[in-house]
C-alpha positions in Angstrom: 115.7 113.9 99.6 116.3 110.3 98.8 113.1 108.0 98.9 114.9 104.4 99.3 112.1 103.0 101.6 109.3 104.0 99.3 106.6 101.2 98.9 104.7 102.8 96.5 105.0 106.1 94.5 102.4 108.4 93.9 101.5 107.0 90.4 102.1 103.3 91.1 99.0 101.1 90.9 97.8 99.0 93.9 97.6 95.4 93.0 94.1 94.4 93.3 94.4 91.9 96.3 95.7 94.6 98.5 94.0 97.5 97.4 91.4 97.1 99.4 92.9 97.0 102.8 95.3 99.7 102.0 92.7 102.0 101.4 90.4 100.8 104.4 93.3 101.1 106.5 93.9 105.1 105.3 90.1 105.6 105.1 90.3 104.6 109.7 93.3 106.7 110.4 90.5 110.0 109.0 87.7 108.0 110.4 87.4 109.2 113.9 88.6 113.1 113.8 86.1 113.1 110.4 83.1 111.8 112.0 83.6 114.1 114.9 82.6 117.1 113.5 79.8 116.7 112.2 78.8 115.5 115.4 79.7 118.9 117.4 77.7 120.9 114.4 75.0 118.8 114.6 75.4 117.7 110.4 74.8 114.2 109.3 78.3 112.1 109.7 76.5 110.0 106.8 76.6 113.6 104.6 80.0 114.5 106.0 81.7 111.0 104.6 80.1 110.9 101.2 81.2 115.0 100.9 84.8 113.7 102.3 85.0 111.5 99.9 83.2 113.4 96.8 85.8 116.6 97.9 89.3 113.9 97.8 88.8 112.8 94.6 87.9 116.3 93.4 91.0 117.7 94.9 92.8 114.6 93.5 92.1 115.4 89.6 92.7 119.1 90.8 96.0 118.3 91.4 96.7 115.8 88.3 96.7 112.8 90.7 100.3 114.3 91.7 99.2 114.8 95.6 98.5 112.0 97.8 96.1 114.0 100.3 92.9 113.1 101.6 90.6 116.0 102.5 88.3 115.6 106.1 85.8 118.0 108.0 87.8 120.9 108.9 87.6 121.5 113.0 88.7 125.4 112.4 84.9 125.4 110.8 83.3 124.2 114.4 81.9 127.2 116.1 81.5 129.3 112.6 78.8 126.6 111.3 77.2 126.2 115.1 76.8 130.2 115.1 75.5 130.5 111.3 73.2 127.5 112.1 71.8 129.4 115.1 71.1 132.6 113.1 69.8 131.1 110.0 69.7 127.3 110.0 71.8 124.3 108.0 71.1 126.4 104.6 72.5 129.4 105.9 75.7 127.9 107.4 75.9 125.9 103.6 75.6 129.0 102.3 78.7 130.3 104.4 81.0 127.4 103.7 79.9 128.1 99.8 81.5 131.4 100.0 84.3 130.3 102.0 85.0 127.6 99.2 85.1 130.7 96.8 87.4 132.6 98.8 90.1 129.7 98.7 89.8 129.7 94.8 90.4 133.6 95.0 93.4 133.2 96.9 94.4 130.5 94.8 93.9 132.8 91.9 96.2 135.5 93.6 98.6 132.7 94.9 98.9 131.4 91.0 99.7 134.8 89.6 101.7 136.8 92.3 103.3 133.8 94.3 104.1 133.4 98.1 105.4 136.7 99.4 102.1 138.7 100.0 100.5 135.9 101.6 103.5 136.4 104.5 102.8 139.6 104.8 99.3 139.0 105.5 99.5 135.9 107.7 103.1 136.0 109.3 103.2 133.6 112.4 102.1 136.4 114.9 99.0 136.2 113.6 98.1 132.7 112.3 99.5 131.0 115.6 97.1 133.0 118.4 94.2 132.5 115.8 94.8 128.8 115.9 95.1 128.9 119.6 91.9 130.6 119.6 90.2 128.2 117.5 91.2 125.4 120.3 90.3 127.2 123.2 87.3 128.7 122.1 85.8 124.8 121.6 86.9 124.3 125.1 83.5 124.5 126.8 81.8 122.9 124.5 84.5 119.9 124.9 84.0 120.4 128.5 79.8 120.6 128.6 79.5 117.1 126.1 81.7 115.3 128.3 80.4 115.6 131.8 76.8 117.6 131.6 72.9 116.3 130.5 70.7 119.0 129.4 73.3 121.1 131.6 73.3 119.0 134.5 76.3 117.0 135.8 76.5 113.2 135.1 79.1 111.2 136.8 78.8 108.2 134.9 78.6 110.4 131.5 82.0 112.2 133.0 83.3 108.9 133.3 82.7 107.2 129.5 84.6 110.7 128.9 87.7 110.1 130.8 87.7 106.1 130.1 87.6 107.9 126.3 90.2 110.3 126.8 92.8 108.4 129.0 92.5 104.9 126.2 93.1 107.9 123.5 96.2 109.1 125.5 97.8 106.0 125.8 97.0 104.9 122.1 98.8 109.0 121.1 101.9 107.5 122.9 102.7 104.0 123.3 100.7 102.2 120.3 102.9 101.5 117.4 102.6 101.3 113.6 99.1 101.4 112.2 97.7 101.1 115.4 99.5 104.3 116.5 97.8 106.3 113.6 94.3 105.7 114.8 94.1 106.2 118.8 91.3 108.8 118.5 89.2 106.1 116.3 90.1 103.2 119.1 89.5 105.7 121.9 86.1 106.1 120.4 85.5 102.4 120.3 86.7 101.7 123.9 84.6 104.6 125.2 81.5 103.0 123.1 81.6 100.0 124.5 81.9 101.1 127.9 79.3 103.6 127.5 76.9 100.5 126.2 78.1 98.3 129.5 77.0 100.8 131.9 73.4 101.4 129.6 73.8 105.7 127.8 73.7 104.0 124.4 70.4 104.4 122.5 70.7 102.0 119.8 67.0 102.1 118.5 68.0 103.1 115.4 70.9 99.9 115.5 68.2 97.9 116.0 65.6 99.3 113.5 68.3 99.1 110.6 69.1 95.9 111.5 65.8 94.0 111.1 65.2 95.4 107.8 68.5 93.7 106.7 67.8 90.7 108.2 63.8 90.8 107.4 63.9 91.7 103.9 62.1 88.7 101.9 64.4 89.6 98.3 67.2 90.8 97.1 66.2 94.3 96.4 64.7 94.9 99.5 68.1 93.7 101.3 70.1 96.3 99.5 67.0 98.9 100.0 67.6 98.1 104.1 71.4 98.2 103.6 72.3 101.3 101.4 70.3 104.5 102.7 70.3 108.1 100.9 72.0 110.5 103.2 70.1 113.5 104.5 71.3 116.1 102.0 70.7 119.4 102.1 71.0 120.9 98.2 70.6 124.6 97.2 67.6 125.2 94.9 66.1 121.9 96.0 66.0 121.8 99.6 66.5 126.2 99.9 67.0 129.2 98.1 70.3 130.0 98.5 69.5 133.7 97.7 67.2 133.8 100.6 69.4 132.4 103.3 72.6 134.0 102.5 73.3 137.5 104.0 76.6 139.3 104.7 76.6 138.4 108.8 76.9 134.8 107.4 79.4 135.8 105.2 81.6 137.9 108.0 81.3 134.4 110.4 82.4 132.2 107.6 84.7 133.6 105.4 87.6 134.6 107.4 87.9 131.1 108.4 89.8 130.7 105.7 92.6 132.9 106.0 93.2 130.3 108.9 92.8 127.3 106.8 95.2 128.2 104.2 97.9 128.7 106.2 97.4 125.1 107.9 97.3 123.9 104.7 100.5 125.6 103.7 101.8 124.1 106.5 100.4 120.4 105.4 101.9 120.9 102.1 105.4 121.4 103.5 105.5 118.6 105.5 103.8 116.1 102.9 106.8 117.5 100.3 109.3 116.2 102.8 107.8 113.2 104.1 107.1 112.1 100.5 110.2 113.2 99.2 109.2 115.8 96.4 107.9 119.5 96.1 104.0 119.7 96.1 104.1 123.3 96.5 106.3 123.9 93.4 104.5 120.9 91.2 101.5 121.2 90.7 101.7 123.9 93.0 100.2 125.4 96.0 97.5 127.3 93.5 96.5 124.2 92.3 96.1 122.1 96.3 94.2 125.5 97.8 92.0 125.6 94.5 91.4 121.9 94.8 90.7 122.2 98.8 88.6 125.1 98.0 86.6 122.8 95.5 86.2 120.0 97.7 84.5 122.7 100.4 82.4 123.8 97.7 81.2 120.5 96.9 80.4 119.8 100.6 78.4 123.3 101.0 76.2 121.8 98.2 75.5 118.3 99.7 74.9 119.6 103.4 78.2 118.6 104.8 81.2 120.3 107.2 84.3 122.3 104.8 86.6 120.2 103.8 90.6 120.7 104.4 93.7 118.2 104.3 94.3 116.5 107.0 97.8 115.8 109.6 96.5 112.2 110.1 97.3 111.7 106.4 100.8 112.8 106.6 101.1 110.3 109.3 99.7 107.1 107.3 102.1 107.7 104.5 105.1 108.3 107.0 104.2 105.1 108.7 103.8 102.8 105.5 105.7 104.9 103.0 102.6 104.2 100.4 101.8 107.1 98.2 99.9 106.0 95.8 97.3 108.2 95.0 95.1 105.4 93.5 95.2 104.6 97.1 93.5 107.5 98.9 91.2 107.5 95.7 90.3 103.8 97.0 89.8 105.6 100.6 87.5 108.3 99.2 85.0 105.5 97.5 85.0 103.4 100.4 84.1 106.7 102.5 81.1 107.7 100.2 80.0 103.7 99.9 80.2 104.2 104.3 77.9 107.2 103.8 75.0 105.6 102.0 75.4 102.4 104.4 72.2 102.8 107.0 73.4 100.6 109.4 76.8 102.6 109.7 75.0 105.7 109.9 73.2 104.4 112.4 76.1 103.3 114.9 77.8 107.0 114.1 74.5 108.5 115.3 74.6 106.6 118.5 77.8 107.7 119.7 77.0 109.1 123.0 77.9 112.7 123.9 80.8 112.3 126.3 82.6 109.7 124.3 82.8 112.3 121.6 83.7 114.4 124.5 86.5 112.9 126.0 87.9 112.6 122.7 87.3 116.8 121.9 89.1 117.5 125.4 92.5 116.2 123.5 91.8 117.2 120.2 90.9 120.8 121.1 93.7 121.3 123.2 95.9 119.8 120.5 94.5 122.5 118.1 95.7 125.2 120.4 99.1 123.7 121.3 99.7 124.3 117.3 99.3 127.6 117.5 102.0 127.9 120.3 104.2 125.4 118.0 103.7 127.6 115.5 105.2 130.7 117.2 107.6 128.5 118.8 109.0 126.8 115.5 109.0 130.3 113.7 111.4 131.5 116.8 108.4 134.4 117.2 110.0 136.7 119.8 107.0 137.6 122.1 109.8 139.8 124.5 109.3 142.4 121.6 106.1 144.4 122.3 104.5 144.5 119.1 104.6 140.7 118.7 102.7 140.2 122.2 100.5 143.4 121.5 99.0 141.8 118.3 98.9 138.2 120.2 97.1 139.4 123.1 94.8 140.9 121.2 94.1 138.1 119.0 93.9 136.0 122.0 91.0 138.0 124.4 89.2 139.0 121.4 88.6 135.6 120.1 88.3 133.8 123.3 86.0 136.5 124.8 83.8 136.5 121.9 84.5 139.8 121.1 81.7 141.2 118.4 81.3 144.5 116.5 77.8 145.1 114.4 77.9 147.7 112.1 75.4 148.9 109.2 76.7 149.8 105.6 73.4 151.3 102.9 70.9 150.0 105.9 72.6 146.3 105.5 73.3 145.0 109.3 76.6 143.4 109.4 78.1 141.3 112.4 81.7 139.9 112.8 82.1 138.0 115.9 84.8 135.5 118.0 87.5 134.2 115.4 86.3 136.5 112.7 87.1 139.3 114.6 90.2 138.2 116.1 91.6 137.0 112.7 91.0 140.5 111.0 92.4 142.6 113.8 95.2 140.3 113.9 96.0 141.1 110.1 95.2 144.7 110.3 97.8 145.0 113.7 99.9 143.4 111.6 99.3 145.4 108.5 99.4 149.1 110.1 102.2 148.6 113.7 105.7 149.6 113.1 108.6 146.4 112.6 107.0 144.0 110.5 110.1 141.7 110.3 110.0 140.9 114.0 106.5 139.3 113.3 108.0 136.9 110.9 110.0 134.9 113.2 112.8 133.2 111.5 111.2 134.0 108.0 110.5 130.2 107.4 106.6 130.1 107.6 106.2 129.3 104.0 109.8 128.6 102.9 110.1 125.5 100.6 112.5 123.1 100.1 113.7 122.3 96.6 113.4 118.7 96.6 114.8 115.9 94.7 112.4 114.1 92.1 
């Protein structure tokens, strides 16, 4: 693939004036879609930037500074860290997305020493599509509930900040150009804020506090004291025991997340080979991009932030200004921690009304389940042949219906619920029915291009 528009490679240093700006610019495009999660869970977005940011530049040296990725808060993680928080609280569900971390750098392990092929086998596009469409649609009411409802009564003007939100993010997805056309969630956001404060839903007490300690410090140390905050972390052995809050029914909701999230980010390393014109997957490899996402999550289970996992809108910043440089999404990753420990940021990301994040959840949900149909759709899955739509309707009412089985194994109670389930019957359908091949599609999944260096 020839790279003749290239502005900067993935080695090439930034100069210093524009440096800056380049990564500011990369560090919006994530800003939005990043933010948001932490928001559904309930997490600090201050935690979720600085463990963004601390998880890119891990995955970075991971991957010998030879991938230009940056790694956000994964929305496949949603309702698995909602439900672990309900059972067991913020340790518990940290807990979780620890062991989910360590089940990437398993598979990584596996991926490293036996290659591709079994992971086909196990995750053909029969099974990975309906789960993703079940990760979208299962977030549906709770899309639905922030953007019209107050303590479960119906707000018209709340429903309205949602569809001023949704309809400026809409537009933005389709008729905004260049940059500006990489961030329509984050101006969506911004449009709905501001109307939201117009018509009075905004509480910005904590705006205000922040802001007269800046502007009432009497020294220079109590300025920077008002401007940089410490984020409210949640650390194992500090803030919790991890051995007390982890048990296997946190284990069963988190884990199998994974097997979802690898095969997205198979997915993302395809497409980043061929927009940036070389072959991630072959060097440094795909062992070495799932160990280094798995890291990232690890290091985000440990600081009280959402998993981490790489991210379409940064395929799209480097399609749009054909900058690679990894120096550059390194610059993105500080600016994201320095965000973190700024109060007053924190602050205005705390405000964010309910249906703002709403209106925006109603397209990005539904987005997440249209790519499980593109998925089947792209991989020429043939749902005419009854085993194909056996395993997808399956996959499909179990997850949706929050389908649960509890079982006990030497007096241990275990429970797998919703995705969990539907992901592991999906793989054992797979696994044990008759005609594999057909659940392949056209066999190009996890096909990769050799690609001219």
């Amino acid at each position: 693939m020839e790279r003749l528009d290239m502005v900067m490679d993935v080695g090439d240093i930034p100069k210093k004036s524009k440096w800056f700006m380049l990564s500011l610019q990369h560090l919006f495009a994530m800003f939005g879609a990043t933010v948001l999660v932490p928001f559904l869970t309930g997490l600090p977005p201050a935690v979720a930037l600085v463990s963004s940011g601390s998880g890119t530049i891990a995955y970075l040296l991971i991957t010998k500074g030879k991938i230009p990725a940056y790694l956000g808060s994964s929305f496949a993680f949603i309702a698995p860290i909602v439900t672990a928080i309900n059972e067991g609280g913020v340790p518990a569900a940290m807990m979780g997305s620890f062991m989910a971390g360590l089940a990437y750098g398993a598979i990584a392990l596996l991926i490293g020493t036996f290659g591709l092929d079994w992971i086909m086998k196990v995750l053909p596009p029969i099974v990975v599509g309906p789960v993703i469409i079940v990760i979208g649609l299962g977030l549906a009411p709770t899309a639905i509930d922030m953007a019209m409802n107050v303590d479960g009564d119906y707000s018209g003007a709340h429903f309205s900040v949602a569809i001023l939100t949704l309809i400026v993010t809409i537009i933005g997805s389709l008729f905004f150009k260049g940059f500006f056309g990489l961030i329509p969630i984050l101006i969506g956001i911004v449009v709905g804020y501001v109307y939201a404060l117009i018509i009075g839903i905004v509480d910005t007490t904590g705006i205000s506090a922040s802001w007269a300690q800046i502007t009432g410090a009497d020294s220079i140390g109590d300025f920077f004291s008002a401007i940089f905050v410490m984020p409210d972390f949640v650390i194992p052995f500090i803030d919790y025991s991890p051995i007390d809050v982890l048990n296997m029914n946190i284990i069963a909701i988190m884990v199998p997340v994974a097997i979802v999230t690898i095969a997205e980010h198979i997915g993302d390393q395809m497409v980043l080979s061929k927009v940036a014109g070389r072959n991630f997957i072959k060097k440094p490899g795909l062992h070495r991009s799932i160990m280094g996402d798995g890291v990232a999550t690890l290091i985000a289970s440990c600081l009280g932030g959402p998993p981490n996992t790489t991210y379409g809108e940064n395929i799209g910043v480097l399609a749009i200004t054909r900058i690679f440089s990894v120096f550059v999404i390194g610059g993105a990753a500080v600016l994201a921690i320095i965000f973190g420990f700024t109060g007053i940021i924190s602050e205005v990301i705390s405000s964010i009304p309910s249906p703002v994040m709403g209106g925006v959840s109603i397209l990005l949900f539904g987005i997440i389940a249209s790519s499980g149909l593109r998925m089947l759709v792209d991989n020429q899955v043939d749902l005419g042949h009854n085993r194909n739509l056996i395993i997808a309707s399956v996959i499909l009412v179990i997850g949706i219906g929050g389908a649960l089985i509890r079982f006990s194994i030497f007096g241990v109670e275990f429970e797998i619920a919703g995705m969990a389930l539907a992901a592991i019957t999906g793989v054992i359908l797979n696994l044990i029915l008759p005609d594999k091949e057909v659940g392949y599609g056209n066999g190009k999944m996890f096909e990769t291009e050799e690609v001219e260096e």
